[in-house]
N, C-alpha and C positions, 0 to 999 in steps of 0.2 A: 531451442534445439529441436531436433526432429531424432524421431525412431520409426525405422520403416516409413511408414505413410502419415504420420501422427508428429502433431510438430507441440510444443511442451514451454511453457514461458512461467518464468519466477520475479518476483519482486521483492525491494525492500517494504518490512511494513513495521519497523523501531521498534515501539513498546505495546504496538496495539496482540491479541492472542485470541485463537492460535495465530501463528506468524509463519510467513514465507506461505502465502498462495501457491499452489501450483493451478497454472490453466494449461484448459486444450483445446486444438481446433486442429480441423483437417484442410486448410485453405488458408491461414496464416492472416483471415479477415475476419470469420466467426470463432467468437472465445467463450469457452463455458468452465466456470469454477468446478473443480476435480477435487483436489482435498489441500491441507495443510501441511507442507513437511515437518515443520514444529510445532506438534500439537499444544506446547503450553509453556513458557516463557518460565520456567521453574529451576532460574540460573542464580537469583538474589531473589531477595526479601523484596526490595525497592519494586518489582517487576508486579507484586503483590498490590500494590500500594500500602506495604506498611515497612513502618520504620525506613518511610523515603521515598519518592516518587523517581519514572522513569523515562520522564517525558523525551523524544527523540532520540532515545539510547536505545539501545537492544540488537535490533536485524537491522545493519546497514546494507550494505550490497554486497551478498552473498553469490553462491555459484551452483547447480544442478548438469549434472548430466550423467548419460547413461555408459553401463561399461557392459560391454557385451559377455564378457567371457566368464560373469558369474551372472548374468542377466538382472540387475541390481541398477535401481536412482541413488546419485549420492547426492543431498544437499549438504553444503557444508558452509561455515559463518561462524563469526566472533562476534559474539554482543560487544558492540560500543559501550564503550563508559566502563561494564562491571556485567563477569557472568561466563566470561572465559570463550573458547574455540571448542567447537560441535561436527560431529558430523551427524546427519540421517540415515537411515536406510532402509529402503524398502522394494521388494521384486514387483509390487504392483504400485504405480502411480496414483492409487484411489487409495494406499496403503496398506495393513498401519505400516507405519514409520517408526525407526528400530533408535533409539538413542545411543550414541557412542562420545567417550571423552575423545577431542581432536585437537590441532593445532588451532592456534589465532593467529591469523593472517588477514589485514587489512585489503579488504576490496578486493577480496581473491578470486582469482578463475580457474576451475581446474582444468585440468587437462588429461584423457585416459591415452596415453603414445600406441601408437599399432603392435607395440611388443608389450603392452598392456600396464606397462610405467606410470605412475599416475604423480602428475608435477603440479603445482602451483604457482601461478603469477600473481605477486601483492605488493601493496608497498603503496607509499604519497611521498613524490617527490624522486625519492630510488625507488626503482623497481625492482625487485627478486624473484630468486623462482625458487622453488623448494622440491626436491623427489622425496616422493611421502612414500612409505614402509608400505611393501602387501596388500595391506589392506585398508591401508587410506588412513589411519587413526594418529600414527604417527610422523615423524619426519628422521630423513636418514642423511639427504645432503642439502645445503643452503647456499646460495651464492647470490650476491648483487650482480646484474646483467645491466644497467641502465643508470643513469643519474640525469635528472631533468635539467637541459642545457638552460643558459643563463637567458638565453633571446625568448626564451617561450615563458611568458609572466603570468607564473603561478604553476605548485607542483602536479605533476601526471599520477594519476590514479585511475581506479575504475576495472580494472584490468580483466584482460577477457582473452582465455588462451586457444591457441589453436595449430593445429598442425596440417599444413595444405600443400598436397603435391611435393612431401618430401622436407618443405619448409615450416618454422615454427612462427608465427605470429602473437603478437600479443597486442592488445588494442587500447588502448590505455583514453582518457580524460584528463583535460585539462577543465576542471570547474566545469561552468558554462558555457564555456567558449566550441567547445565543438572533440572532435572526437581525434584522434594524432594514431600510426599503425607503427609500431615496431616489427623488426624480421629478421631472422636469424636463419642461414645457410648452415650453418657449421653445428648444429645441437640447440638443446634446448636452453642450456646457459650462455648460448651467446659465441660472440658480441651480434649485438643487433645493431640495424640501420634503424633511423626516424625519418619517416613521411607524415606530411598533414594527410587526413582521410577527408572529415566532412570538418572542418575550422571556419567558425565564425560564419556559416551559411545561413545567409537570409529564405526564412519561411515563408513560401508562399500560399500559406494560407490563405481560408478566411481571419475576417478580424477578431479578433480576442484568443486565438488558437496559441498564442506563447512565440520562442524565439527559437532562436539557433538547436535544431537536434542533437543531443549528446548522449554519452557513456549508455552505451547500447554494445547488443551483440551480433553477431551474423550467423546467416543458416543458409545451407543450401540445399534446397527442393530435390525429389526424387526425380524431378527430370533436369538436373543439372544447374535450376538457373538459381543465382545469389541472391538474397536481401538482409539489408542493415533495418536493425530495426532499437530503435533508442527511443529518447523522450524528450519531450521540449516542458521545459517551467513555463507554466500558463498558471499562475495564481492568481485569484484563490482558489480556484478547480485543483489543481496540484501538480502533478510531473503526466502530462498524456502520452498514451504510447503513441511513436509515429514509424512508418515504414517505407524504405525506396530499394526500389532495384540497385543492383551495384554488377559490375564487371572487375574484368583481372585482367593486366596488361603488365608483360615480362615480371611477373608473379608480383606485381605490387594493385592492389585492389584501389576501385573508384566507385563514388553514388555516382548516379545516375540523374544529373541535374535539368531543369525547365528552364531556361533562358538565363542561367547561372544561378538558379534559386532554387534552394529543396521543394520540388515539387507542391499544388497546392491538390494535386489529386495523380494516380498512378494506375495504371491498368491493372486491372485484377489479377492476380498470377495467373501462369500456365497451369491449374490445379483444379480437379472438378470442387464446382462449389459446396462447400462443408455444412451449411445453413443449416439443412436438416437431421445433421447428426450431430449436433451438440445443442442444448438445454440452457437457455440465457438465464438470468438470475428471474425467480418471476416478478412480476410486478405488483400484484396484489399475494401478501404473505398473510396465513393465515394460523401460523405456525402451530400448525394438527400434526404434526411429526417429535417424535420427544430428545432430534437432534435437531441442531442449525443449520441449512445452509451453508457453503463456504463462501457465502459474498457478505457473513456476517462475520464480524471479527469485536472484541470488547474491547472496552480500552483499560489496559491492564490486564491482567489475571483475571477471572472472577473465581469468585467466594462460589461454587459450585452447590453448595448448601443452601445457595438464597436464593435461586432460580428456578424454572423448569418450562417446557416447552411439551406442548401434545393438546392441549384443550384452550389454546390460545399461550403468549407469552406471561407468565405467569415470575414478575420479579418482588421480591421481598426487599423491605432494606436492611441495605446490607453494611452502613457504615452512617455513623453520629458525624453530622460535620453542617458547614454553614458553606461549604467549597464544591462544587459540582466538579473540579478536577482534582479533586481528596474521594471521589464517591464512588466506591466500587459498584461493579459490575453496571456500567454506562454498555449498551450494545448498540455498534456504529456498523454506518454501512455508507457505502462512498458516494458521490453525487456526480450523479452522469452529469454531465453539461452538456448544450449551453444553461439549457435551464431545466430541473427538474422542481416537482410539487408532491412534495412527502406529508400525508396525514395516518396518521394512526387513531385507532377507535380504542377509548382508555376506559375500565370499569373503574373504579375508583373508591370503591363502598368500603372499600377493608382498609382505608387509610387511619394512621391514628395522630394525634395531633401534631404539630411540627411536623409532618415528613411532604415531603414536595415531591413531585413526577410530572414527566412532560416530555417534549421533544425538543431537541438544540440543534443547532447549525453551531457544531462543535469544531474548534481549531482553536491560536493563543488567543483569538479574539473573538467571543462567543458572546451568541442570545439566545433565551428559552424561552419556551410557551410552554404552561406546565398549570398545574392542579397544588395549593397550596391548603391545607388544614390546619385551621389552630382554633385554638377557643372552640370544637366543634360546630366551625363556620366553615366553609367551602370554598372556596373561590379559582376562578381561572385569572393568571396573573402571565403577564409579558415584560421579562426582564431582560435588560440591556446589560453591557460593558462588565462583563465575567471573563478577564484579562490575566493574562502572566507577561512574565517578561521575560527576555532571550536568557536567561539562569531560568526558564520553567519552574518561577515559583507566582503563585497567586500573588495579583496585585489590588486585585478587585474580585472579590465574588457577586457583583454586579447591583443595578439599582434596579427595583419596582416600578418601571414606567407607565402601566396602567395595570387594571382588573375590575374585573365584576362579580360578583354573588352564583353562584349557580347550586340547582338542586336536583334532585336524583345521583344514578352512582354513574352514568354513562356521558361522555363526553367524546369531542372526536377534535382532535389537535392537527394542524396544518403549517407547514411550515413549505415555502417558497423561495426556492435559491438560486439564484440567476449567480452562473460563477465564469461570465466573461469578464477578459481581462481591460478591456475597451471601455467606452462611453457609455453610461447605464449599464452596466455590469457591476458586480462586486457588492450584490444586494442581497437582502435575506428581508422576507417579510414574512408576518406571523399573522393568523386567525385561531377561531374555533368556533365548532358549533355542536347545539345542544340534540341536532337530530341526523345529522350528517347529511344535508340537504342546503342547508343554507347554511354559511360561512360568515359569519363579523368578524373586520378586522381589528387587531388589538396591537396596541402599543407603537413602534416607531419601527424604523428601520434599520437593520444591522449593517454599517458598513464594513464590507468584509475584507480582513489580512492582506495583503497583494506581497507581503514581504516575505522572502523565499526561508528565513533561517530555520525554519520549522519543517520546513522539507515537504511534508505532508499536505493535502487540501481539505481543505473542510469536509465534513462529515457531517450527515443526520448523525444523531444521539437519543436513545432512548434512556430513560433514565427513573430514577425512583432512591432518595435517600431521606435519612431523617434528621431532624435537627434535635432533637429530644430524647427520643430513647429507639430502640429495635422491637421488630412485633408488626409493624403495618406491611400492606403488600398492597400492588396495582394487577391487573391482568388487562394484555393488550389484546385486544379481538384479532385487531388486524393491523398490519404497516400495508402501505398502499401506493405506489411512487408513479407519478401520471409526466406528462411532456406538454406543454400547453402548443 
């Protein structure tokens, strides 16, 4: 969505916290992490990792935008699975952000009407709209607008509401298939007409870039001109954002296609370039601040008592387990593709026996390179096949495929992830070394997920748990993510 001159993008992010990114950029090409609408997934217990895990539940696809007439972002979203309907709010985008009870409404979109009416379009399979109370927390009237005809195979979701030129839109998903526009002349409940928008379009990318673009939204620029902007499944990288020009013809909208294929590149908008005024994630983190980042996210909750950041990342453990997805306060951070090379510099002196720390190429199909203590012995170890299954429960907490002896408290851990979806892609390989200069490689190779149920792509994971008792801690100097 755009305000003023400032355009504003949100994502799903399930069970990982805080959740729901908010980014920004001023050219719709350069993006820099701004804050969290939901600072801390504090809806269930499960969200914690106790008494239950929450794996791919939480923030599905949510909705943000702005209302002018109390100057106010509203995020608003239903944790899947368990956790209820929310809304956020907050006058400034960098926040804080205000917690309110809300409705649940699946894959909702809001919508603020020019008499300042704020509606809702949600729904799989039927579509609805709902006119929310005042102030958005509530709901006053509800109605079915839509039911997904029997020719289109599989139900419409996704929904993304809008009001243009008098008329109301709403832009609905079919799965993976591509993106379908509903329109309504007569109000906001309808009845609507269905158009295909972008269905089933072959991507012209490069290779390993993913397929057909879907469930996306649209914006249009202060100098008039449209873009659809959605995502293609490229796994095991994850959902990438992609973006095309669109026009409007007798008020039913179109992409903007290359030889009948979503573009494999687009002119840069009509928009001076934003480069220099947004702050990319940086590259070498040195974490001397005593907050994160918002291109850091945990998986799950954490235990806020066993962490801390300012003189380096400084994690304790924080949970007894032989499960790296049982093990609180894991801190992930996403992996640019095509290929990124993630090393972190680990002290390691304050370990006590049984507890393990390292780095993973974390998704249901995971390997680590990590620092193991027992018997007051040391060792750097490279483990494989730390697996769940589509019910997100552990099926393997993985095998020991190699290690060696190492002494001192400093090490420096490497982990290399190639996340095309093509021919040699879908690789994760591991090293370390003992003076951060020269690199041995260890262990084998992770073949990585390409199966979409898990929604998410892989992720660096930083990590520290014990298998014995609480009381040991790691401190990371530094994470460091290079481009070969």
């Amino acid at each position: 969505m755009r305000v003023d001159d400032t355009y504003y993008y949100t994502a799903s992010t399930f069970h990982h916290s805080p959740g729901a990114p908010l980014l920004r950029s001023y050219d719709l090409v350069h993006w820099e992490y701004l804050s969290h609408s939901v600072p801390r997934l504090d809806f269930d217990a499960s969200y914690d990792l106790s008494r239950g895990r929450s794996y791919v539940n939480g923030i599905w696809a949510s909705t943000l935008q702005y209302r002018k007439s109390n100057e106010t972002f509203y995020w608003m979203g239903c944790m899947h699975n368990v956790g209820g309907g929310w809304v956020f709010t907050a006058k400034s985008p960098e926040g804080p952000w205000e917690k309110h009870k809300g409705g649940c409404y699946y894959d909702m979109g809001l919508l603020v009407d020019d008499d300042d009416t704020m509606y809702v379009a949600y729904g799989n399979g039927t579509i609805s709209v709902a006119q929310l109370s005042a102030d958005g927390f509530s709901q006053v009237n509800n109605q079915a607008v839509f039911k997904t005809p029997d020719n289109i195979s599989g139900p419409l979701e996704g929904s993304r509401f809008y009001k243009i030129d008098g008329d109301y839109y709403i832009f609905v998903t079919q799965y993976a298939n591509g993106e379908y526009v509903l329109r309504s002349t007569n109000g906001p409940f309808g009845p609507y007409e269905l158009r295909p928008f972008a269905v089933k379009l072959p991507y012209a990318g490069a290779a390993g870039s993913g397929g057909s673009p879907h469930q996306g939204g649209i914006v249009q620029t202060q100098n008039g001109d449209w873009y659809y902007m959605a995502f293609n499944d490229s796994f095991p990288g994850g959902r990438l954002p992609v973006m095309a020009p669109m026009t409007w013809a007798d008020g039913w909208p179109s992409v903007t296609l290359v030889d009948g294929k979503w573009g494999g590149t687009y002119p840069f908008p009509d928009l001076p370039c934003g480069s220099n005024r947004v702050k990319p994630p940086a590259k070498k983190e040195a974490f001397a601040e005593e907050t994160l980042g918002h291109e850091w996210e945990w998986n799950h909750n954490p235990d806020n008592t066993k962490w801390s950041s300012g003189a380096g990342l400084t994690l304790q453990t924080a949970t007894v387990t032989d499960d790296l997805y049982a093990a609180r306060n894991t801190l992930t951070r996403r992996i640019e593709g095509p290929v990124s090379i993630a090393t972190i510099e680990l002290d390691h002196g304050k370990m006590q026996n049984g507890d393990v720390a390292g780095l993973a190429a974390l998704r249901d199909a995971s390997a680590w390179i990590g620092v193991k203590k027992a018997n007051g012995a040391t060792r750097v170890v490279m483990t494989n096949g730390v697996n769940m299954n589509t019910s997100w429960t552990t099926t393997s907490t993985g095998t020991e495929v190699a290690g060696a002896d190492v002494s001192g408290d400093k090490i420096w851990l490497r982990v290399e992830a190639n996340v095309r979806t093509d021919a040699g892609g879908a690789q994760a390989r591991f090293s370390y070394s003992t003076d951060g200069n020269r690199f041995t490689s260890l262990g084998n190779t992770l073949n990585m997920n390409k199966d979409w149920q898990y929604f998410l792509g892989y992720r660096f994971g930083i990590f520290n748990y014990a298998t014995q008792s609480l009381g040991g801690s790691v401190n990371v100097a530094s994470f460091e993510v290079t481009r070969p």
